[in-house]
OpenMM code with the backbone's topology and positions (N, CA, C; nanometers):
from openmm import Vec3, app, unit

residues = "UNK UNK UNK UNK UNK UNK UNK UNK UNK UNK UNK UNK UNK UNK UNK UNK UNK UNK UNK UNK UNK UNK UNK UNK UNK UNK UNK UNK UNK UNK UNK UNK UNK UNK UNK UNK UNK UNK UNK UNK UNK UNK UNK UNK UNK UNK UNK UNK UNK UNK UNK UNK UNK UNK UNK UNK UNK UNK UNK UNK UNK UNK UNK UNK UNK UNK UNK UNK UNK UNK UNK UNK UNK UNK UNK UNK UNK UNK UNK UNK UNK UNK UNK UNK UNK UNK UNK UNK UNK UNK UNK UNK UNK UNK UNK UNK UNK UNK UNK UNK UNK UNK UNK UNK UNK UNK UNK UNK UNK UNK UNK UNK UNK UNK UNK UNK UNK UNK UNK UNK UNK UNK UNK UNK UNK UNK UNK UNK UNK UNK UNK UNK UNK UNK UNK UNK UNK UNK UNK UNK UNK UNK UNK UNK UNK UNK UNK UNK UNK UNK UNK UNK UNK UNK UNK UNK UNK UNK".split()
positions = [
    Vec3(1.5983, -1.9097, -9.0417),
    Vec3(1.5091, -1.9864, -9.1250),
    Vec3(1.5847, -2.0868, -9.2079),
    Vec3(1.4996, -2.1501, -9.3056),
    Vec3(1.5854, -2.2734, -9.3696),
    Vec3(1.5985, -2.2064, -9.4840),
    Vec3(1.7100, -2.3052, -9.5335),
    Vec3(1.7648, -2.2686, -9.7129),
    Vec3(1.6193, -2.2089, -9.8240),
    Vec3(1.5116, -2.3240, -9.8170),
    Vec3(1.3883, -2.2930, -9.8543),
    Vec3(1.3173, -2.1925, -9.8416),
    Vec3(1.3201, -2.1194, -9.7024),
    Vec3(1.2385, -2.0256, -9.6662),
    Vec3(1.3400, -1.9155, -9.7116),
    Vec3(1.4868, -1.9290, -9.7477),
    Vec3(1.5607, -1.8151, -9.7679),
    Vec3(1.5450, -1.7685, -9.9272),
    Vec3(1.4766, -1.8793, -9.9947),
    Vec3(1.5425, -1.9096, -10.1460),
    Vec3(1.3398, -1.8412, -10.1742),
    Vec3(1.2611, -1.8640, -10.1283),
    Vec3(1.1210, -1.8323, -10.1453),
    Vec3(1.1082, -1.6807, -10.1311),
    Vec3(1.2015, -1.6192, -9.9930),
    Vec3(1.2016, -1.4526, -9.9750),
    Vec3(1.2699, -1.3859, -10.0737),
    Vec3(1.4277, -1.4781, -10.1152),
    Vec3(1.4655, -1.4165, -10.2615),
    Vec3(1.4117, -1.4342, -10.3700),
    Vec3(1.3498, -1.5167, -10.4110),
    Vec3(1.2425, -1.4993, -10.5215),
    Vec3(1.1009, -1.3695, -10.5074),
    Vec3(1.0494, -1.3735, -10.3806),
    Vec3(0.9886, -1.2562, -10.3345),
    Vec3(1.0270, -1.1239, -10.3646),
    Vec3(1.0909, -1.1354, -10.3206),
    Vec3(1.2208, -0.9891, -10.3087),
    Vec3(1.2291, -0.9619, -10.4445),
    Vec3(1.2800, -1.0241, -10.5200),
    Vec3(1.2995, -1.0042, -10.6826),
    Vec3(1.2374, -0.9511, -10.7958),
    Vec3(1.1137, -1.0332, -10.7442),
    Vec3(0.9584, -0.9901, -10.8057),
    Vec3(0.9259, -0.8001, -10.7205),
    Vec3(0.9078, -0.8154, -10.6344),
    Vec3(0.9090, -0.7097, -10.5687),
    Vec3(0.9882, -0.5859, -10.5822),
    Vec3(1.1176, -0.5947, -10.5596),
    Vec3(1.2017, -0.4995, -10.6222),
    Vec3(1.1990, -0.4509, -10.7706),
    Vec3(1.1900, -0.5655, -10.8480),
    Vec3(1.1362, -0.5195, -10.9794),
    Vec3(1.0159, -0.4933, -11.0180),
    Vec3(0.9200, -0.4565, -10.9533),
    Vec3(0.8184, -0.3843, -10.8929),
    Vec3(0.7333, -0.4814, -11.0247),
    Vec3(0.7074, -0.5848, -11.0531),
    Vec3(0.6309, -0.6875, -11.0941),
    Vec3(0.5263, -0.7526, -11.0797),
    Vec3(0.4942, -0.7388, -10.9434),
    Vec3(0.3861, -0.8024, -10.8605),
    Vec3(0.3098, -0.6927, -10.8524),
    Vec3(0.1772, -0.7108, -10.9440),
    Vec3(0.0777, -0.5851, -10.9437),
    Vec3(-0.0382, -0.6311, -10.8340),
    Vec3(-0.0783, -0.7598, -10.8150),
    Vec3(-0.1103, -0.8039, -10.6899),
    Vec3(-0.1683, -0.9155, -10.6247),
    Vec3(-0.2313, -0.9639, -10.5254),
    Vec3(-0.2208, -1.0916, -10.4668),
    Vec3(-0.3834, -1.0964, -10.4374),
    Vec3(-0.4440, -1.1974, -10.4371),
    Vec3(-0.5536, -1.2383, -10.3774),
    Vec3(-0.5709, -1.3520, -10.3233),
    Vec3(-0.6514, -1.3130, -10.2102),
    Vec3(-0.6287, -1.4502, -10.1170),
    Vec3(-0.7993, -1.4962, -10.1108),
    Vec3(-0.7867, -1.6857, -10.1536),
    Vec3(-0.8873, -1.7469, -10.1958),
    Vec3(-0.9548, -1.8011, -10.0441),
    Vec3(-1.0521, -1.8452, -10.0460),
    Vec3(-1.1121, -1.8958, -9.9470),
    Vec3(-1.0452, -2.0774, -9.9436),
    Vec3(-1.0351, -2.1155, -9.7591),
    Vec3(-1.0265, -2.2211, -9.8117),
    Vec3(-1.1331, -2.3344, -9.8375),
    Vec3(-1.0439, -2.4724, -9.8449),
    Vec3(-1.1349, -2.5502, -9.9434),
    Vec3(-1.1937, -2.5185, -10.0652),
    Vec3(-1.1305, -2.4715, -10.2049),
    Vec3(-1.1705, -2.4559, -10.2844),
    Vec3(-1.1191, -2.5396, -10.3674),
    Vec3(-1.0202, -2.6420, -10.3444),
    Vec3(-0.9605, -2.7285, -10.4719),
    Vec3(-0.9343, -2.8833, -10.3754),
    Vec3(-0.9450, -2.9719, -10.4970),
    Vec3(-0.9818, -3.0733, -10.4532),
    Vec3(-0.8381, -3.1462, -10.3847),
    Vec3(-0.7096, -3.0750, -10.4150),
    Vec3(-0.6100, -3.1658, -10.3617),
    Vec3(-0.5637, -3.1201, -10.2131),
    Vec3(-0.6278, -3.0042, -10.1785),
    Vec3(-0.6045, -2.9227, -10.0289),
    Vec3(-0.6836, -2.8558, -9.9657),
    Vec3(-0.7306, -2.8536, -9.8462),
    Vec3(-0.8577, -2.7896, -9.7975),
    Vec3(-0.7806, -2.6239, -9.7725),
    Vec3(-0.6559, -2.5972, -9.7835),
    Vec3(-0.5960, -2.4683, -9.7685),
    Vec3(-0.6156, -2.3505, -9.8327),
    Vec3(-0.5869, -2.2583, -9.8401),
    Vec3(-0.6936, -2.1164, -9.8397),
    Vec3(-0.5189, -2.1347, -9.9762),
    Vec3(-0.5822, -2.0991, -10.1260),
    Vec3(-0.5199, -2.0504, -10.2259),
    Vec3(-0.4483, -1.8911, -10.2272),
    Vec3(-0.3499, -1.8932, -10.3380),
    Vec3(-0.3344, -1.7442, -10.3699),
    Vec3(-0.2957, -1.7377, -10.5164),
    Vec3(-0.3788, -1.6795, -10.5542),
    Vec3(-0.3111, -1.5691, -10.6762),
    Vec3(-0.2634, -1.4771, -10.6751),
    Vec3(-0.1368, -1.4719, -10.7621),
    Vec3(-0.0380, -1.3482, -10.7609),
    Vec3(-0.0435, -1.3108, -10.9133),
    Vec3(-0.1173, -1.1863, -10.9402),
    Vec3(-0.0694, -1.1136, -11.0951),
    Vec3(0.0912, -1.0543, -11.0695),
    Vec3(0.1925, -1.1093, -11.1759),
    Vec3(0.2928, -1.0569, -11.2409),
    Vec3(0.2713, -0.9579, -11.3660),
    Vec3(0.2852, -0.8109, -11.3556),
    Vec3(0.2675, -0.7444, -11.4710),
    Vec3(0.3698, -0.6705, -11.4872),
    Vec3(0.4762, -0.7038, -11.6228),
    Vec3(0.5868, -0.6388, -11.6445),
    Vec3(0.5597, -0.5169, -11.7335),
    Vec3(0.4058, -0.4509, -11.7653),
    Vec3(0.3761, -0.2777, -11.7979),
    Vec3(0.2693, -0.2708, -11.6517),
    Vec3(0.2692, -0.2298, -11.5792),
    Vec3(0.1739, -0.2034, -11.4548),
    Vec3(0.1560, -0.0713, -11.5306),
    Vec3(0.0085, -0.0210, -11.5147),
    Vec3(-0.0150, 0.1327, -11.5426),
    Vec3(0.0218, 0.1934, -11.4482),
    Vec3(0.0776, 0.3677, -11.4760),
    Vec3(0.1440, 0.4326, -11.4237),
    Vec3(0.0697, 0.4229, -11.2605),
    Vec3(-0.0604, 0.4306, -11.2846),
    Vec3(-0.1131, 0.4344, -11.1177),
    Vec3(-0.1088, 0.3216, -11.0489),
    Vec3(-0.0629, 0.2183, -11.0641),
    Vec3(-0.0226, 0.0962, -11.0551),
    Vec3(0.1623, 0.0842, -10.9802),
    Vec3(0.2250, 0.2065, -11.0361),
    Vec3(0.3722, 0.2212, -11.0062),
    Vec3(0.4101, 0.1695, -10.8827),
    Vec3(0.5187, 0.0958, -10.8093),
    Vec3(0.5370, 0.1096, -10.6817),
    Vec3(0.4172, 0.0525, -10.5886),
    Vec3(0.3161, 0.0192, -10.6445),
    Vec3(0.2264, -0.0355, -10.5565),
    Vec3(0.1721, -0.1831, -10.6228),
    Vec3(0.1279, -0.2453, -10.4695),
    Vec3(0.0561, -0.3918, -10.4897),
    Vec3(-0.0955, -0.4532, -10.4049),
    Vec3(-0.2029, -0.4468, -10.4871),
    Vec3(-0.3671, -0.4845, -10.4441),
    Vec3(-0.3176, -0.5893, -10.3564),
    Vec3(-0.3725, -0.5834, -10.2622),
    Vec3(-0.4252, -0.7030, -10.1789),
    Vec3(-0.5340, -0.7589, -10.1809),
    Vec3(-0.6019, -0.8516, -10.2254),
    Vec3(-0.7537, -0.8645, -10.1722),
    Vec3(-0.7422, -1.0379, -10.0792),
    Vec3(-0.8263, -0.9925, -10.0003),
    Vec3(-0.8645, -1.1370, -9.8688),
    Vec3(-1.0280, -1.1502, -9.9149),
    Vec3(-0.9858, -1.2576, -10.0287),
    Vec3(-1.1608, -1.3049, -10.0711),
    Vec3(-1.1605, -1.4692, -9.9825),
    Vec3(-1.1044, -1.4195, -9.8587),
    Vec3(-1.1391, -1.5240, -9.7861),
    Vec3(-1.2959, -1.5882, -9.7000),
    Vec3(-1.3651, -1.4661, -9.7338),
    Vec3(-1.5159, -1.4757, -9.6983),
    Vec3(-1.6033, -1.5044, -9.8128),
    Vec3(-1.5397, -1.4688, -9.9343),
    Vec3(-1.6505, -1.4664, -10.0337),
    Vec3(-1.6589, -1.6248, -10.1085),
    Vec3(-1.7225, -1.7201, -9.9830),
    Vec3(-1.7684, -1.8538, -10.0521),
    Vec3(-1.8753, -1.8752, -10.0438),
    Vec3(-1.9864, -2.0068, -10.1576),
    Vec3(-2.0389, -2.0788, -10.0223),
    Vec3(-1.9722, -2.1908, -10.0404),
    Vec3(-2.0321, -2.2508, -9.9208),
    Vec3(-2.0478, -2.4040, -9.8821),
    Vec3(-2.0720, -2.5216, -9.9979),
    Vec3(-2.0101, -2.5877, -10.0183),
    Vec3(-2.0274, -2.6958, -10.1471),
    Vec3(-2.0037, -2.8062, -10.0584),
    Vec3(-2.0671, -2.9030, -10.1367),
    Vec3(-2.0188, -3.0521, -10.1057),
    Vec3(-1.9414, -3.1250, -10.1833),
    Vec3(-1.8396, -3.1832, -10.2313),
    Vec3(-1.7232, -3.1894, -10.1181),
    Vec3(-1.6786, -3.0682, -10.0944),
    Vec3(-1.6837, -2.9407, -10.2132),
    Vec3(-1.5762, -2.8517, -10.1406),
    Vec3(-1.6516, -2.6761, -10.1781),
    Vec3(-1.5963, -2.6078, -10.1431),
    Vec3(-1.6305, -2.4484, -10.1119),
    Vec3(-1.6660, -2.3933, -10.2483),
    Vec3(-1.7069, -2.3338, -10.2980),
    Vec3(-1.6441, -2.2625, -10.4492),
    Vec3(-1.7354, -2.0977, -10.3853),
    Vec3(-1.6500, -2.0775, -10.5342),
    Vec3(-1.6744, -1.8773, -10.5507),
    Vec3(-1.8075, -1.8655, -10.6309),
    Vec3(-1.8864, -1.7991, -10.5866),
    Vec3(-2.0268, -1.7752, -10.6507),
    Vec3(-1.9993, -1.6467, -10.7866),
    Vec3(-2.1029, -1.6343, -10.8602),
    Vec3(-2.0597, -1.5811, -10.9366),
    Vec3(-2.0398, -1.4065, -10.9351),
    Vec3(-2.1211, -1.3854, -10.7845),
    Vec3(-2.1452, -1.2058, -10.7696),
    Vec3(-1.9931, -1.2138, -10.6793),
    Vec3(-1.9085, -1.3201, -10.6095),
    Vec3(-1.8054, -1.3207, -10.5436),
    Vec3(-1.6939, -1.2454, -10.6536),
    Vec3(-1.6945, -1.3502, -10.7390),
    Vec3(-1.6264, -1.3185, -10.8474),
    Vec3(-1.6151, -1.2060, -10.8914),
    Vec3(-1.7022, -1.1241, -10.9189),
    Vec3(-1.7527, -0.9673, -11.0020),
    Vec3(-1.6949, -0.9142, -10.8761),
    Vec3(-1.7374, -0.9413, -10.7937),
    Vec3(-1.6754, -0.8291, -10.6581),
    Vec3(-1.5184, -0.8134, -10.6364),
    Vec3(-1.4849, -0.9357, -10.6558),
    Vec3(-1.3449, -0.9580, -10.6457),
    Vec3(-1.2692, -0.8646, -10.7712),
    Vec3(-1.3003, -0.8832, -10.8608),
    Vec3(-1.2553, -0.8507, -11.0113),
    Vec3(-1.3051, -0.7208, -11.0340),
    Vec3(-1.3872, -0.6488, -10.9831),
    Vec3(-1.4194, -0.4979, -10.9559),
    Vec3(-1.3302, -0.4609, -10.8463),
    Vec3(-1.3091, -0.4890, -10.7520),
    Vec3(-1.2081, -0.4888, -10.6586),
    Vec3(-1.0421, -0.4496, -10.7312),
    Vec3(-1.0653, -0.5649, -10.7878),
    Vec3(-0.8921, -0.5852, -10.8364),
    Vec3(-0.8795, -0.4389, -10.9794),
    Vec3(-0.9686, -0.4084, -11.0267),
    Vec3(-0.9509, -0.3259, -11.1411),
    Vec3(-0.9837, -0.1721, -11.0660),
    Vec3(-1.0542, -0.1879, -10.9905),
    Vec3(-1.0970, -0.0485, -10.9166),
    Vec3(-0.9725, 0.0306, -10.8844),
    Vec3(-0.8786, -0.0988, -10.7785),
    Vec3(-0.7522, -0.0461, -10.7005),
    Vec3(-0.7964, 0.0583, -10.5553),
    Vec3(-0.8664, 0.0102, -10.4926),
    Vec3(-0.8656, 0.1125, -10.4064),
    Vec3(-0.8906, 0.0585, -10.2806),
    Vec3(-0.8784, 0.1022, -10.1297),
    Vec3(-0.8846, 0.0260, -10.0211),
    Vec3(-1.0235, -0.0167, -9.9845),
    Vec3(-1.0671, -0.1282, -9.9204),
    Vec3(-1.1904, -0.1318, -9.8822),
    Vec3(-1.1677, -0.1956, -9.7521),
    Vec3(-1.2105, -0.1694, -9.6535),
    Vec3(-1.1916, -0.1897, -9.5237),
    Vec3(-1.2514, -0.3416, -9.5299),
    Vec3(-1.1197, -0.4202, -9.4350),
    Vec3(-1.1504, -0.5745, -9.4394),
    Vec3(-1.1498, -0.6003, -9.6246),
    Vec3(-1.1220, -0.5636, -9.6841),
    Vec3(-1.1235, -0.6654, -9.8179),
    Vec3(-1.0243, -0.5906, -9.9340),
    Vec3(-0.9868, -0.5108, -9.9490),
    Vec3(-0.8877, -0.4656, -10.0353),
    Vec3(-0.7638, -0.3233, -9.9659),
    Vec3(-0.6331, -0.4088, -9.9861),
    Vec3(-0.5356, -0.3130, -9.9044),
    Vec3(-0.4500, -0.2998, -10.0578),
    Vec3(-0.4321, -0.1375, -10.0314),
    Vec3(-0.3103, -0.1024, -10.1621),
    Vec3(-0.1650, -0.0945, -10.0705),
    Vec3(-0.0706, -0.1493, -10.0819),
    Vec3(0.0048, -0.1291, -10.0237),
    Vec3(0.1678, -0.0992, -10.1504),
    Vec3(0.2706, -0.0136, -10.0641),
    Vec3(0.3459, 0.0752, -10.1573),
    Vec3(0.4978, -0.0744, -10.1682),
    Vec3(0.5732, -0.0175, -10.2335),
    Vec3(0.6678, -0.1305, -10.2718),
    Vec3(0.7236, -0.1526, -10.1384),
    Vec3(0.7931, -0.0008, -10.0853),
    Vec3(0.8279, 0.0202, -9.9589),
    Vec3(0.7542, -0.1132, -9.8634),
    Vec3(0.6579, -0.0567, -9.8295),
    Vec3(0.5865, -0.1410, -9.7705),
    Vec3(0.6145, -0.2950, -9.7504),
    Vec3(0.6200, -0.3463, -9.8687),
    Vec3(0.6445, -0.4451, -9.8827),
    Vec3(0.7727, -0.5293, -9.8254),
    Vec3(0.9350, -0.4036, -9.8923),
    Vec3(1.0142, -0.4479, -9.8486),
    Vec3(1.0123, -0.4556, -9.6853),
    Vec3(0.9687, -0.2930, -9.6223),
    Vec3(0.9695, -0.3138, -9.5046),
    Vec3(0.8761, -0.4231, -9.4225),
    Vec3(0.8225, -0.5082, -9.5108),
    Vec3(0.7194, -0.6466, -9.3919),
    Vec3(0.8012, -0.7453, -9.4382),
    Vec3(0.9517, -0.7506, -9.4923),
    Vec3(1.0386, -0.8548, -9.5139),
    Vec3(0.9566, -0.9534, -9.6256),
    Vec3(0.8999, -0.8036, -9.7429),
    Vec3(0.8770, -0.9240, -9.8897),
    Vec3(0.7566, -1.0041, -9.8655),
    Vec3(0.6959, -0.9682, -9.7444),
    Vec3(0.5725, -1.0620, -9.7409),
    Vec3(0.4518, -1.0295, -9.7867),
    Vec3(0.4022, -1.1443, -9.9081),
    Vec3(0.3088, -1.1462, -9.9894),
    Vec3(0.1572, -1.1777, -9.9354),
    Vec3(0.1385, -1.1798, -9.8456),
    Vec3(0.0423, -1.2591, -9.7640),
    Vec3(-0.0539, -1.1378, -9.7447),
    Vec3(-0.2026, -1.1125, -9.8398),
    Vec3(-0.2719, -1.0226, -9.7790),
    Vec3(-0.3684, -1.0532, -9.6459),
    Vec3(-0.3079, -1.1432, -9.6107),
    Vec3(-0.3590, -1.1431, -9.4137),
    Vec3(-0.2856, -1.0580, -9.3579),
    Vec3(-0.1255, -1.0742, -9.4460),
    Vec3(-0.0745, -0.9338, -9.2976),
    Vec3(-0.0917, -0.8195, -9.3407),
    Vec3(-0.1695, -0.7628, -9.4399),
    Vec3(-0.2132, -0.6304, -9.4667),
    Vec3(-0.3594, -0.5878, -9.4903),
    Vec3(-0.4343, -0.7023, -9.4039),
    Vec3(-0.5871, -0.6750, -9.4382),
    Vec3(-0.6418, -0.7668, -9.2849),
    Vec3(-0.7245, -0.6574, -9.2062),
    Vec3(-0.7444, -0.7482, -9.0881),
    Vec3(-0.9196, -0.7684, -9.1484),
    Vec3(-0.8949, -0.8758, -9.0890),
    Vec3(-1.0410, -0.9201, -9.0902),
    Vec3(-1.2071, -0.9445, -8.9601),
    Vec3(-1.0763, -0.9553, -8.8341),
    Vec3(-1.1001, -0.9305, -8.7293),
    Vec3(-1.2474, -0.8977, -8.6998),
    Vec3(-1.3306, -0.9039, -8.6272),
    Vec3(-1.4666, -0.8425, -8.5638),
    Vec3(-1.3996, -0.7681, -8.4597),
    Vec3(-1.4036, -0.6633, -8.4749),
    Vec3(-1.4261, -0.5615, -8.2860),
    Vec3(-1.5205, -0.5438, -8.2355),
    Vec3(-1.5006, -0.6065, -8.0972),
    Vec3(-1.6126, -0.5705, -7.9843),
    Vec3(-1.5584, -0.4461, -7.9138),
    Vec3(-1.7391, -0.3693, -7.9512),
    Vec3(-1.7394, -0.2669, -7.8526),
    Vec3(-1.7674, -0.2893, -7.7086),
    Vec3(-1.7191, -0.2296, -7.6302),
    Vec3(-1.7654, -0.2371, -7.4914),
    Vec3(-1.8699, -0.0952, -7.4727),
    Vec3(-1.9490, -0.1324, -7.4016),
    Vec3(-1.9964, -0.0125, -7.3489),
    Vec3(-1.9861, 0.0256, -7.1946),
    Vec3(-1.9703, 0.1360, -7.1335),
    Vec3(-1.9521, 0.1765, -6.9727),
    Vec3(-2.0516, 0.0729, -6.9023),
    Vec3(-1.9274, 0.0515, -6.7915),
    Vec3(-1.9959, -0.0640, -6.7320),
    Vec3(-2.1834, -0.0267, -6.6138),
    Vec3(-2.1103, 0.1048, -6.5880),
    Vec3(-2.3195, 0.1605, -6.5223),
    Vec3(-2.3883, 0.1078, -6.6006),
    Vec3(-2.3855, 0.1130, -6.7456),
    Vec3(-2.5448, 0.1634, -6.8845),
    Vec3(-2.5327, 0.0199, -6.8877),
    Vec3(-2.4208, -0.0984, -6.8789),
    Vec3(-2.4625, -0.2405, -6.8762),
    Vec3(-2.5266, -0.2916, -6.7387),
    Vec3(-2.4992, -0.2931, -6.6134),
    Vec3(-2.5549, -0.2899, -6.4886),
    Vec3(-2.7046, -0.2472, -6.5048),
    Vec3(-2.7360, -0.1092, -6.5561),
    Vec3(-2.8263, -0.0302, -6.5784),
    Vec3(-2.8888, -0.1392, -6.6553),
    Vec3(-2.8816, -0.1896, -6.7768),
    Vec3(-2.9841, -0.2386, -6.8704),
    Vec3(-2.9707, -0.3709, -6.8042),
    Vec3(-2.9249, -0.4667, -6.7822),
    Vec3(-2.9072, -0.5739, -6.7190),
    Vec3(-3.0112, -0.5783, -6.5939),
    Vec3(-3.0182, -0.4215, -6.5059),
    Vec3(-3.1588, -0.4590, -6.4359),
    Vec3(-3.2777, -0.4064, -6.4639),
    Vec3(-3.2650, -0.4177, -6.5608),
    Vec3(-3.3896, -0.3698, -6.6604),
    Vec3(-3.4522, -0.4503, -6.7195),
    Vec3(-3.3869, -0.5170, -6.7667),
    Vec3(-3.3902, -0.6715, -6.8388),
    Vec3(-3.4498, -0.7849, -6.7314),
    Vec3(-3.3856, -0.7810, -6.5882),
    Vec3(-3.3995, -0.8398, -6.4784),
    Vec3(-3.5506, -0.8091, -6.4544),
    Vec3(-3.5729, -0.6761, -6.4342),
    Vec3(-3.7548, -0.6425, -6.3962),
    Vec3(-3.8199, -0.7295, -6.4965),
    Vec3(-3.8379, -0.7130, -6.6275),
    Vec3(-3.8769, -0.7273, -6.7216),
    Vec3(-3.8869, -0.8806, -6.7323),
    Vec3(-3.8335, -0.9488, -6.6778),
    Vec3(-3.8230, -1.0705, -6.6626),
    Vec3(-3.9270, -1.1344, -6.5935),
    Vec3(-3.8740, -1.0981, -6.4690),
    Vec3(-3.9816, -1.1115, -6.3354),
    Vec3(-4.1303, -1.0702, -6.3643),
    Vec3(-4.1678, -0.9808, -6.4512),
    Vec3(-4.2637, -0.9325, -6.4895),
    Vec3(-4.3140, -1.0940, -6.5785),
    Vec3(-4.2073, -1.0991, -6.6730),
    Vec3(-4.2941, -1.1920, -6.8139),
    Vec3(-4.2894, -1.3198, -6.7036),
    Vec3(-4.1988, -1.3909, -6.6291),
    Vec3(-4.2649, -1.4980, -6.5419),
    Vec3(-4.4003, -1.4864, -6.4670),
    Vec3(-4.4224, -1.3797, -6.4316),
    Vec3(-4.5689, -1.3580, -6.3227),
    Vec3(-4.6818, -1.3662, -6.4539),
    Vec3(-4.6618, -1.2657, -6.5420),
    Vec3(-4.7700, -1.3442, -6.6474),
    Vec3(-4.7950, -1.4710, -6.6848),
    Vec3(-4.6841, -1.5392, -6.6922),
    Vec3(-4.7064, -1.6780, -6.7669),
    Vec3(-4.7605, -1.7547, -6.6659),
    Vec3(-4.7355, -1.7422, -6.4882),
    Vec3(-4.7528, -1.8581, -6.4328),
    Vec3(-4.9399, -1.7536, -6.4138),
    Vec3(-4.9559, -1.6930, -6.3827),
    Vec3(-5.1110, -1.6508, -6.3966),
    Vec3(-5.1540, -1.6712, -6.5211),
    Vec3(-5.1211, -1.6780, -6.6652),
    Vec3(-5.1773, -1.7868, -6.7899),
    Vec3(-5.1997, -1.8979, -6.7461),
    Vec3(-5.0685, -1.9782, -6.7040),
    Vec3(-5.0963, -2.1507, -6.6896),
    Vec3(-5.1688, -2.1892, -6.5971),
    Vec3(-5.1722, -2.0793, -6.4976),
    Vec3(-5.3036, -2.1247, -6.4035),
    Vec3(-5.4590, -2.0819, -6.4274),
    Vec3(-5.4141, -2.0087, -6.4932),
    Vec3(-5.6085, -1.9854, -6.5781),
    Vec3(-5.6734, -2.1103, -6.7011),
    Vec3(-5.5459, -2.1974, -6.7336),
    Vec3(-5.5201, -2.2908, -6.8195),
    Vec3(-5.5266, -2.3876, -6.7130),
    Vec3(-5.5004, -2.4359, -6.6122),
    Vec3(-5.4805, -2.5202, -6.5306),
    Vec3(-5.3672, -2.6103, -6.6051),
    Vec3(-5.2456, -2.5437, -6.5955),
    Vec3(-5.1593, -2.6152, -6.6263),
    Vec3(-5.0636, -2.6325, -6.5447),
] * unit.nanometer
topology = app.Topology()
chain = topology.addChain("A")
for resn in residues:
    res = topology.addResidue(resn, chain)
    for name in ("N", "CA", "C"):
        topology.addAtom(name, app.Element.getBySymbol(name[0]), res)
């Protein structure tokens, strides 16, 4: 990596090791007028409460916008959610990761709650028979609603 990217992980590292960084939230983007790029806040707290020790909140309030013209902003129940979030401390699937100092060092100091919070949609699959199966089911059902309609439009003379 470059001098920059070396001099940004030791500043990381620093904060981190001195277990400082109580935690990070990640903003939606387009929320400020000089960059359409997704923000971050980082709390520095040099008394973290004891349950706080060794550990750092993640939150990805990368969903919680709306739409503005020119630009995105945080609504005000976003906000409360976020900030109940951040005081709660606890995991919430897709939106708040506690992760341990360890942790941290071992992802090489990286502050980024994208790499500790997936956001992802999973598709289920289902067995391919019960799709075949409903697929010609769907197929009858079809053939059915065409034979009605063209016996409507011809009682309509259409």
């Amino acid at each position: 990596g470059s001098k920059n990217e070396d001099r940004e992980k030791n500043i990381r590292k620093w904060f981190i090791e001195k277990d400082l960084v109580e935690g990070v939230i990640l903003l939606p983007d387009n929320l400020f007028y000089n960059t359409t790029a997704a923000g971050s806040i980082i709390f520095i707290n040099k008394s973290k409460p004891l349950k706080r020790k060794s550990r750092i909140i993640f939150i990805n309030a990368g969903q919680e916008f709306k739409k503005g013209r020119p630009k995105n902003y945080l609504p005000d129940e976003s906000i409360k959610k976020i900030t109940n979030a951040f005081i709660k401390g606890e995991d919430v699937e897709k939106f708040v990761k506690i992760i341990t100092k360890v942790q941290a060092i071992e992802n090489d100091y990286n502050l980024s709650p994208s790499r500790y919070i997936d956001i992802s949609r999973k598709v289920i699959y289902g067995p391919i028979p019960e799709i075949l199966k409903e697929y010609d089911e769907l197929e009858i059902k079809s053939k059915t609603i065409d034979r009605e309609l063209k016996q409507i439009f011809s009682q309509i003379k259409f």
